[in-house]
TIFIMI-197886 format. One record per atom (N, C-alpha, C): residue in three letters; x, y, z. Coordinates in steps of 0.1 Angstrom, whole numbers, plus 5000, padded with zeros to 4 digits. Atoms other than C-alpha are relative to their C-alpha. Example, Ala and Ser with C-alpha at 12.3 -4.5 7.8 and 13.67 -1.06 7.14 Angstrom:
BEGIN
Ala500949885000
Ala512349555078
Ala500950125000
Ser499149895000
Ser513749895071
Ser499250115008
***
This chain:
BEGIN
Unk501049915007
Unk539991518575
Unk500750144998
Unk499349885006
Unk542091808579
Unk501050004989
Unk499049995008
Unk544591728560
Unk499649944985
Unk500850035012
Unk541991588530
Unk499950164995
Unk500349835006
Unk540791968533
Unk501050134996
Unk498949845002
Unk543892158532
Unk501049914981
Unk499750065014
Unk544891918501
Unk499150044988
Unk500749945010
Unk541991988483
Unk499850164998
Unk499949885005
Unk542092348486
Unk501250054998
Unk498450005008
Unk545892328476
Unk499850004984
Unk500549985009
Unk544592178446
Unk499150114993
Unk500649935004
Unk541892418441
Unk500650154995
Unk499549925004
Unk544292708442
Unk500850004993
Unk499050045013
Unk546392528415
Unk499350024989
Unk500849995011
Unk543392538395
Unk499750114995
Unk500849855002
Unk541992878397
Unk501550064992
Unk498849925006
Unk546092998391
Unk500749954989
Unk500150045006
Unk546392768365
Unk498650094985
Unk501649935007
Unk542892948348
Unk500450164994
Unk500049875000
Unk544193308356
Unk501950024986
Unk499050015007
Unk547493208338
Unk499749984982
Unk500850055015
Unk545493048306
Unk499250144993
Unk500649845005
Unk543593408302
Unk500550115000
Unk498649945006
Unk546593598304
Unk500749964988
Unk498950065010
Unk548493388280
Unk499050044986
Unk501449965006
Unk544693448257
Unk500050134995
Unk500449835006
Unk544393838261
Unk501750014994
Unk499149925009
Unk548093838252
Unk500149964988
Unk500750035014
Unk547593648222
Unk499150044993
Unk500649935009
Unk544893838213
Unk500750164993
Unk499849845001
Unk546394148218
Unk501549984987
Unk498850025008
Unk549894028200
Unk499249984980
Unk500449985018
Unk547693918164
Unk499250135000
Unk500249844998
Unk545894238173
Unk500850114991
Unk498849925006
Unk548694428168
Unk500549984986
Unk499350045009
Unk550594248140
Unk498749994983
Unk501249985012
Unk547094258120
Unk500550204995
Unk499049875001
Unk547994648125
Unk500850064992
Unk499049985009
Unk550894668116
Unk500249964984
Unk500350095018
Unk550394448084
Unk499050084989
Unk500849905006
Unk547894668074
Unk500150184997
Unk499649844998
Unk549595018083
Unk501149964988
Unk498950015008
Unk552794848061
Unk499949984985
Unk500150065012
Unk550794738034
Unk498950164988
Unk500349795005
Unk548995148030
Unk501250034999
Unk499249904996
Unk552395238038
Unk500750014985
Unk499650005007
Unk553095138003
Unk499450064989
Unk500949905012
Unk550995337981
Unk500450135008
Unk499949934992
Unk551895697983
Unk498950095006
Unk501149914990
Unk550095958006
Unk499650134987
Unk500249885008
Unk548096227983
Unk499750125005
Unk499649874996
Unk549096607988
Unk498550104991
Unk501749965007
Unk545596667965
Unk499549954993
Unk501150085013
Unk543496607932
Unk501349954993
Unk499350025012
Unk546596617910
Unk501249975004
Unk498750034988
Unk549496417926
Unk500949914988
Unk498950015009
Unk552796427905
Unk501049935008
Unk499250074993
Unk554696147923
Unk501350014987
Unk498750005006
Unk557396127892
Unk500250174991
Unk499049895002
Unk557996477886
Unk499850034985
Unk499750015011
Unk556596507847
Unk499350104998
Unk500749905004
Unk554396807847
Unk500350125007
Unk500149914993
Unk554497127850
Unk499450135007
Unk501049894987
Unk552897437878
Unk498949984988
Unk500949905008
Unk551197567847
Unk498949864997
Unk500650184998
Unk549897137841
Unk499250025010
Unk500649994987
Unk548897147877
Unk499150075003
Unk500849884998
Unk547297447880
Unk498849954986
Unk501550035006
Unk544497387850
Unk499849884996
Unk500550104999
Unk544197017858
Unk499750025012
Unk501149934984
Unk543197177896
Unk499250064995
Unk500949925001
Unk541197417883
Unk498349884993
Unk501050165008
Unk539397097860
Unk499349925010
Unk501250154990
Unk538296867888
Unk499850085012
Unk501149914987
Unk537297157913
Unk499050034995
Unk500949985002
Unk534997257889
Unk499049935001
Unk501350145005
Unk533496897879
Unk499649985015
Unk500550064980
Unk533296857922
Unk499050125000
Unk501149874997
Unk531797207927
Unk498649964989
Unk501050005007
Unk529097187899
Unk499349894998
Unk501050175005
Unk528396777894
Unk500549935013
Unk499950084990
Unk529596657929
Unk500849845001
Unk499550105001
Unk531796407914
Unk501649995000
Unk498649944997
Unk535596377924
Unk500949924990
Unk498850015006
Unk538596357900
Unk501149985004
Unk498349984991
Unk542096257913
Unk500749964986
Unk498450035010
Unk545596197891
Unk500749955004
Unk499250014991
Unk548295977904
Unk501049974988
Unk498350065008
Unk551395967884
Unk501149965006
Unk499350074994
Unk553595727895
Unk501649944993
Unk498850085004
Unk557495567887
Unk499549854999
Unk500650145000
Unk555795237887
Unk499249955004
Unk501050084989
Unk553094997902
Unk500949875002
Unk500150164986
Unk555294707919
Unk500449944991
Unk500050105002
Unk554794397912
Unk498449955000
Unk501650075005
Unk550794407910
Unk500150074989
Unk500349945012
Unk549194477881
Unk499750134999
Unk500349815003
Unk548294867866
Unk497949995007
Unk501749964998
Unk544394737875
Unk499949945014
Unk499950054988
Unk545494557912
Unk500450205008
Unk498949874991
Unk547594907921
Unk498750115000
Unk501449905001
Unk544695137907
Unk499249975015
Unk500950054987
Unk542194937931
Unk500250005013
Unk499849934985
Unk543694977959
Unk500750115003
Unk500149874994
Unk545095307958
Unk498850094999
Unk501349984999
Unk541495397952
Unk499449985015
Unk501050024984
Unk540495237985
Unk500850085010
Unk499049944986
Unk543595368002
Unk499550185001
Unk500549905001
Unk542995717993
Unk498250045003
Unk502050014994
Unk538495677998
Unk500250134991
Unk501149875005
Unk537695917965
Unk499049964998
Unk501650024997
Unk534395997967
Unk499550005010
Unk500949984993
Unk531896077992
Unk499449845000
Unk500750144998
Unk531295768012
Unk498449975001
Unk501149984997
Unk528495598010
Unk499350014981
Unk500649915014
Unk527995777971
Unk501349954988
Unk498850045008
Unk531295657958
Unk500150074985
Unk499949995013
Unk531695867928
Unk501250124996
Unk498950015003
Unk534795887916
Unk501249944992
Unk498850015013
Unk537695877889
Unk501250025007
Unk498450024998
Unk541295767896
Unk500749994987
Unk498850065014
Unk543795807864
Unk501449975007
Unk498450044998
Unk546995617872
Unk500950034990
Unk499449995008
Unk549895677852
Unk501549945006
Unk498650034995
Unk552895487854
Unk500950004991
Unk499350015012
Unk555595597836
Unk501449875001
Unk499150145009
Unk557995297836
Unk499649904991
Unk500850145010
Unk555595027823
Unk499750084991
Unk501149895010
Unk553695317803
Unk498849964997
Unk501650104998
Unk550895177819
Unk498650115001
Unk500849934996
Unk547695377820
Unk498849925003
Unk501250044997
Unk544595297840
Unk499050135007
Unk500849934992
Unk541095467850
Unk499149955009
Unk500650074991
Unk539795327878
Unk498450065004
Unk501049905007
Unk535995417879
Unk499249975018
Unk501350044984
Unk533895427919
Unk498649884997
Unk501050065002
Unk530895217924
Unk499050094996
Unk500949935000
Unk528695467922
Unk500150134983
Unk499749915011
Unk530095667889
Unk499749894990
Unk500150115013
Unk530295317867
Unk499050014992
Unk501249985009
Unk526695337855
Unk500650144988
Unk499849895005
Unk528195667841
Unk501049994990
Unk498950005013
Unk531295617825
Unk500549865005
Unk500150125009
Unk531295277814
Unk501549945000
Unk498350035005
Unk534495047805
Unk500550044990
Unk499749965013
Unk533795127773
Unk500450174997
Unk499949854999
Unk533595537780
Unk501349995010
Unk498750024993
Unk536895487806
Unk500649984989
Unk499050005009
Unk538795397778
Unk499450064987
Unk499849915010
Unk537595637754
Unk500950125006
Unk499049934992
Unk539095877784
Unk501450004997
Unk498750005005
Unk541995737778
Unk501149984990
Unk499849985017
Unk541995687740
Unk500850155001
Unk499749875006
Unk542096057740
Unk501450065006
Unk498349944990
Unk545496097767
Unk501149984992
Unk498950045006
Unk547395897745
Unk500650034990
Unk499349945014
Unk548596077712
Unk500850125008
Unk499149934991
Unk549796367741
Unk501149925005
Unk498750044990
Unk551496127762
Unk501149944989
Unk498450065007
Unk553895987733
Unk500450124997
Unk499549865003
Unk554496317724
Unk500950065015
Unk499649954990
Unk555596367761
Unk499250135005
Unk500249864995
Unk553296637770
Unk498749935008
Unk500650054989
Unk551496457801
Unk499250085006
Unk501249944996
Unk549496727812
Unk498850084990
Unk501149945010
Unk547596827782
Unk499049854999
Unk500750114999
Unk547096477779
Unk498849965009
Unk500550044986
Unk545596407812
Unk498650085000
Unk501249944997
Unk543296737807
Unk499150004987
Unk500850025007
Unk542196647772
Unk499049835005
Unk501050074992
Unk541196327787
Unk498749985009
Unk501049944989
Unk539696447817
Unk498750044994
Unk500949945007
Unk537496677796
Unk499249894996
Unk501450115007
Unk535496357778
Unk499649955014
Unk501250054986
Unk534896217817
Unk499250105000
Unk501049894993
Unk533696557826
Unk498850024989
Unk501050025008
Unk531496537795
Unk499149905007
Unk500850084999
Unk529796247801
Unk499350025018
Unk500649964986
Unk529596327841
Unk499150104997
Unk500949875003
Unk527796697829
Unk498549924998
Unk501750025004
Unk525096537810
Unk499749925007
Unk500950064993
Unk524296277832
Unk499650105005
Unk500349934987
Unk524096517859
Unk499150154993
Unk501049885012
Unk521996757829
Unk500650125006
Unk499749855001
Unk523997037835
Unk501250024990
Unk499249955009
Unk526497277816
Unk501450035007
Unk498949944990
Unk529897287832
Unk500450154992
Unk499149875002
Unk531497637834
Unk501249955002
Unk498650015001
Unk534897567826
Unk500950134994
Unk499049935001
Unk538097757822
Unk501049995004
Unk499350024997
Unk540997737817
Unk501150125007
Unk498749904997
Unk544497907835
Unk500850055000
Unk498949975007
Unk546597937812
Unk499950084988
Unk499949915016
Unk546798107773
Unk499849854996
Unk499750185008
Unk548097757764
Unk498649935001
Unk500950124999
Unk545097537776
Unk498950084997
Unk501250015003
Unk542397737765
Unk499949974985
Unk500050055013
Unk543197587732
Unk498949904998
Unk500950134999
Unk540997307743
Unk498350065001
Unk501549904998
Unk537697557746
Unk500450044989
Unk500549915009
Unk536497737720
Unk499150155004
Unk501049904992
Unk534798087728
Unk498850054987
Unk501549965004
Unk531098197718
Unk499750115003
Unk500549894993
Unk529498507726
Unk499049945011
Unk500850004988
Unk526898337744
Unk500549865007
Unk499650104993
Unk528998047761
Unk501850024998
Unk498349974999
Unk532698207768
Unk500949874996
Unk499450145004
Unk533897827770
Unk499149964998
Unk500450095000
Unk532997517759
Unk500549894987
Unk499750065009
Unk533197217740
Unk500150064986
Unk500149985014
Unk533897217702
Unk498649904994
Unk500950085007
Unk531196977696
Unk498350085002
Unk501149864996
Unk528597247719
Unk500150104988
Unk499349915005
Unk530597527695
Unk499149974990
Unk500750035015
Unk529097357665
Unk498950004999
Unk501750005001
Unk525797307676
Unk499749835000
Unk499950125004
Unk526196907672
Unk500249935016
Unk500250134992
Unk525396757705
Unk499649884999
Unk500650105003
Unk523396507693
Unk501149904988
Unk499350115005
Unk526196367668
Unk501149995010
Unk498649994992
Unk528896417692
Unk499649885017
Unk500650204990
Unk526296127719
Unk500649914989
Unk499750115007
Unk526095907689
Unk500949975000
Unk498850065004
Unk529595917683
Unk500649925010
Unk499750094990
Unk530195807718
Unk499649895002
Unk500950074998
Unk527695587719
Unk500349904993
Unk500150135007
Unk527995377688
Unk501549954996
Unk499050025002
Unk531895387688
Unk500649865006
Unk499650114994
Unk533095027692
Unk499049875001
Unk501250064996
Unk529494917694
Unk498949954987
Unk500450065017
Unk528994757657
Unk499749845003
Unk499950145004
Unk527494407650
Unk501449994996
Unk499050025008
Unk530294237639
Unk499549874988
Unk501250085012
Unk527594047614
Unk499950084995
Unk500749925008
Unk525494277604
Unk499950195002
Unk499149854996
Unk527194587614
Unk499050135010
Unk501249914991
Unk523694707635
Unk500950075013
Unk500149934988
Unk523994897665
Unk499449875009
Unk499950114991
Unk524794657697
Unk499350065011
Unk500249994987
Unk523494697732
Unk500549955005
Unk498850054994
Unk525594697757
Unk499950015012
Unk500449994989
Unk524694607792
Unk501449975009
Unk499250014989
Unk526994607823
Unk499749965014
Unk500850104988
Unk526094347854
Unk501449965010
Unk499450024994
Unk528294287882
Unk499349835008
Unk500450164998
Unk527993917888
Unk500049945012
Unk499549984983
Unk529493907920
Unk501350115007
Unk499449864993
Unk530294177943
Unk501649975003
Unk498849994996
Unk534094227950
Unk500250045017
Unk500149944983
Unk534794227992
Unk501450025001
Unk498749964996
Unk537394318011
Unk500849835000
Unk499450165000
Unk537993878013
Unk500349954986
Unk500150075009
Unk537693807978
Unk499550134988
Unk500449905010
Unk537493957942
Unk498849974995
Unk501350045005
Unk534393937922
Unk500250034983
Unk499950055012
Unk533093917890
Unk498950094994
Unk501249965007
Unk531394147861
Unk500049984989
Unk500550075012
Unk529794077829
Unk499650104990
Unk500249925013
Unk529694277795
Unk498849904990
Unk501050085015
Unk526594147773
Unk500250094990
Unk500549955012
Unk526394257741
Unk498649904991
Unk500850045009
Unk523494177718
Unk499750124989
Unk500449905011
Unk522294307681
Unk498449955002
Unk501450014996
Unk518594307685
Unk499749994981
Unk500349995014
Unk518594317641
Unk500249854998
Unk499350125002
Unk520393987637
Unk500149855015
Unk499750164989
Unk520593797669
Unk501449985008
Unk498849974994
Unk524093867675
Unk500249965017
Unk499550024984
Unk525093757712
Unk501349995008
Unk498850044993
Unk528193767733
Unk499850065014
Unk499649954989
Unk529193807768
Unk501449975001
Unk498849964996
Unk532293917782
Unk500549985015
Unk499449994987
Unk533493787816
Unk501550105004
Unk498549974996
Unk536294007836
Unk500050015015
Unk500449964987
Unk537193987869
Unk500450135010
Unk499749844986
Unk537494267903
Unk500849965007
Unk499050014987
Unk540194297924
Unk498949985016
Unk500949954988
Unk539294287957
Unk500150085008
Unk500149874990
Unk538694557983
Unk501649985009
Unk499050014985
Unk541494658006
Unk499950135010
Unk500549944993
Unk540494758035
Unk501050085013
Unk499249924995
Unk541995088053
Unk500049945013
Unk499850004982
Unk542795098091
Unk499150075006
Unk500849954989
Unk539995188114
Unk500750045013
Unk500049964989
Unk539795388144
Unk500750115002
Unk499549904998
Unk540695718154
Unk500250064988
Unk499649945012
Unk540695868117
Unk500949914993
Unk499250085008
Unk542995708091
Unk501250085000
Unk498949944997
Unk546495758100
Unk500850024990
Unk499050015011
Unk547995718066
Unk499750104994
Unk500549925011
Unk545595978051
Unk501550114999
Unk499549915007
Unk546696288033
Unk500350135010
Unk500049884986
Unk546996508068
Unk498550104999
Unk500949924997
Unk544296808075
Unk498450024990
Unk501249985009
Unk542396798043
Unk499249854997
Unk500550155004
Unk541596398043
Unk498450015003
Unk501950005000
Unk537396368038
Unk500050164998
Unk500149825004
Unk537696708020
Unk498250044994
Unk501449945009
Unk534496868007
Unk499349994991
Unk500650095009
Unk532096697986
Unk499850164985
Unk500849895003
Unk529796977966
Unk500450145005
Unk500449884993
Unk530697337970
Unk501349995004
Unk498549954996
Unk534397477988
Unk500750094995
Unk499149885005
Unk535197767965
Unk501149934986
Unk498950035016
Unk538197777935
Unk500849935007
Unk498550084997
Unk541797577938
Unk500350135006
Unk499149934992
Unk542997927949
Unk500649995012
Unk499650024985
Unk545597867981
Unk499749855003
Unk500650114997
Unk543797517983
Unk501149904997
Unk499050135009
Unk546897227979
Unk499649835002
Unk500150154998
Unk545196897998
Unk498549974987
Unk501350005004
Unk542696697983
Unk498450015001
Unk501049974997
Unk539196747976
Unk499449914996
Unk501450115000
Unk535796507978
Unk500849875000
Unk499550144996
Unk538196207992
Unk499249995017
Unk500450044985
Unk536096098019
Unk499449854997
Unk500350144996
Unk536095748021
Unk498949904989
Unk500350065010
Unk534895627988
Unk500549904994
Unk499350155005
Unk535395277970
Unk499549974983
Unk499650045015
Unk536295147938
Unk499149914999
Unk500850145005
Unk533894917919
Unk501149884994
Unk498950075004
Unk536894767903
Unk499950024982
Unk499850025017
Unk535594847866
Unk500850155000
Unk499349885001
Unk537295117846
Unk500849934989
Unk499650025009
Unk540195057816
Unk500950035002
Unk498649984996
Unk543395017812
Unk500750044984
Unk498849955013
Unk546195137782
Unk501549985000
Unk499249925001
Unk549295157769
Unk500750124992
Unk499649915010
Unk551195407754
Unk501650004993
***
C-alpha cells in the first residue's frame, strides 16, 4: 500500500508539472502573437509618413510663401466651421492604389475630431500624378463624390502648369465653400501673401471673399454646383442624386456604397456601385506611438492663427468613410 501511494503521488506530481508546463508554453504563445501582432501593426504605420501639421510637403514642391496661406486656409475653415483640412504631398503611394494609400493614411493620421469625423485629406503624388480627396465619415453628406472632384477639377489646370500650391488653395477654397454654407456661416478669409490674394476680391463691406459673393450671384454660383454633371442623359432634366452606403467598411473588410441617380421628368434610373477600402486600424494603448509628437489630437474649434503653430491641428482620431475622388493630372 505504501508503495501504491507513493506511486500515485509520483504520478500526480507528473501531472500537475506537466499542466504548469502546458500554461507557460500558452502565456508564452500568447504573449509571442501578442507581440508580432505589434510589431506588424507598428511596421505597417511605420510606412505612411508621420505629419509635422495641416500642410505636409513630403516631396519638397512648394514653397514657405505656399505653406504659409494654405496654413492660414485650413486654420481658418477649423476655427470658424470646426472642420479639419490636411495636405499630404507625397513621391508616391507604393504599390496600393491613390484611394487604398489615401484611406489609410487618413486612419493613420485620425483627421477629425473623433467620434465627429469631419475631415478632408488631399493626397498628391507626384510620380503617378495621382490626385485623391479622401472625404471623413462625418463630412461626406457635405462634400459629396461628386463635390470632391469638383475640388479637384479646380487643382488641376495649376498643377500642370507646376504651381502646386495655388493649386491646392484654389481647390481648397470650393471645399471651404461648400463646408461654410452647410455650416450657414461666412468664412473670414485672408490671405498672406500679395500673390494669393488674387483669389479674393475686395468689397467695401466684405474685405475678402469669393468672386461669385463679389457679384452678388450666390444662388447661380449653388446651381452651378449642383446641376454640374447632373443632366438626364435622355431628356437633359435635372437628376437627383442620392448617396447610400450599402455596407459599412470595418477594420476586417471593405464595404460597399451606392450612387442612385434618377430624373423624376422622364424616368431615367441608374445606380452606381463602388467599393471602400477598409479600415486600418492604429495601435492602441498608451497614446499612439507613431503620431505626429506633442501636437497629435490637436484642437478641434478655436486655438488662435497658424502664427508659431508648426504640428497639426483638429487630428484627433478621426476616420475616413472611404468616399471622396480621385484624378489625374
Amino acid at each position: 500500500m505504501t508503495y501504491l501511494g507513493g506511486d500515485w503521488a509520483i504520478k500526480q506530481a507528473r501531472v500537475i508539472n506537466h499542466k504548469a508546463k502546458s500554461r507557460r508554453r500558452g502565456i508564452a504563445f500568447f504573449v509571442t502573437v501578442a507581440a508580432f501582432v505589434m510589431v506588424t501593426a507598428s511596421s505597417v504605420f511605420a510606412a505612411y509618413p508621420k505629419a509635422t501639421g495641416n500642410i505636409n510637403d513630403f516631396a519638397g514642391v512648394l514653397t514657405q510663401e505656399d505653406k504659409s496661406n494654405l496654413e492660414a486656409l485650413v486654420n481658418a475653415v477649423l476655427d470658424q466651421t470646426g472642420v479639419t483640412f490636411a495636405v499630404a504631398i507625397v513621391k508616391n503611394h507604393g504599390d496600393e492604389s491613390i484611394e487604398e494609400y489615401a484611406v489609410h493614411l487618413y486612419e493613420a493620421w485620425g483627421i477629425g475630431k473623433k467620434g465627429e469625423d469631419k475631415g478632408l485629406l488631399i493626397v498628391v503624388s507626384m510620380d503617378e500624378h495621382d490626385l485623391r480627396a479622401e472625404v471623413g465619415y462625418g463630412l461626406e453628406p457635405v462634400i459629396t463624390d461628386a463635390r470632391a472632384g469638383d475640388v479637384l477639377d479646380k487643382m488641376i489646370p495649376y498643377f500642370r502648369d507646376g504651381e502646386y500650391g495655388k493649386g491646392l488653395y484654389a481647390g481648397l477654397l470650393v471645399a471651404a465653400d461648400y463646408v461654410a454654407r452647410d455650416a450657414g456661416v461666412t468664412l473670414d478669409l485672408k490671405a498672406e501673401s500679395k500673390e494669393y490674394e488674387d483669389f479674393y476680391v475686395e468689397s467695401p463691406d466684405m474685405p475678402f471673399g469669393f468672386l461669385a459673393l463679389f457679384l452678388g450671384l450666390p444662388v447661380l454660383a449653388i446651381a452651378y454646383f449642383a446641376i454640374r454633371g447632373r443632366r438626364c442623359p435622355r431628356c437633359k432634366g435635372r437628376l437627383t442624386v442620392t448617396d447610400r452606403v450599402v455596407q459599412q467598411a470595418t477594420y476586417d473588410a471593405g464595404g460597399i456604397a451606392r450612387t442612385i441617380l434618377h430624373c423624376p421628368k422622364c424616368g431615367y434610373h441608374e445606380e452606381k456601385e463602388r467599393r471602400i477600402s477598409k479600415l486600418q486600424r492604429p495601435p492602441t494603448g498608451g497614446g499612439f506611438p507613431l503620431g505626429p509628437g506633442p501636437f497629435w489630437g490637436g484642437s478641434g474649434r478655436g486655438g488662435g492663427s497658424s502664427g508659431g503653430f508648426t504640428g497639426p491641428r483638429g487630428f484627433g482620431g478621426g476616420r475616413s468613410g472611404g468616399g471622396g475622388a480621385s484624378r489625374r493630372w
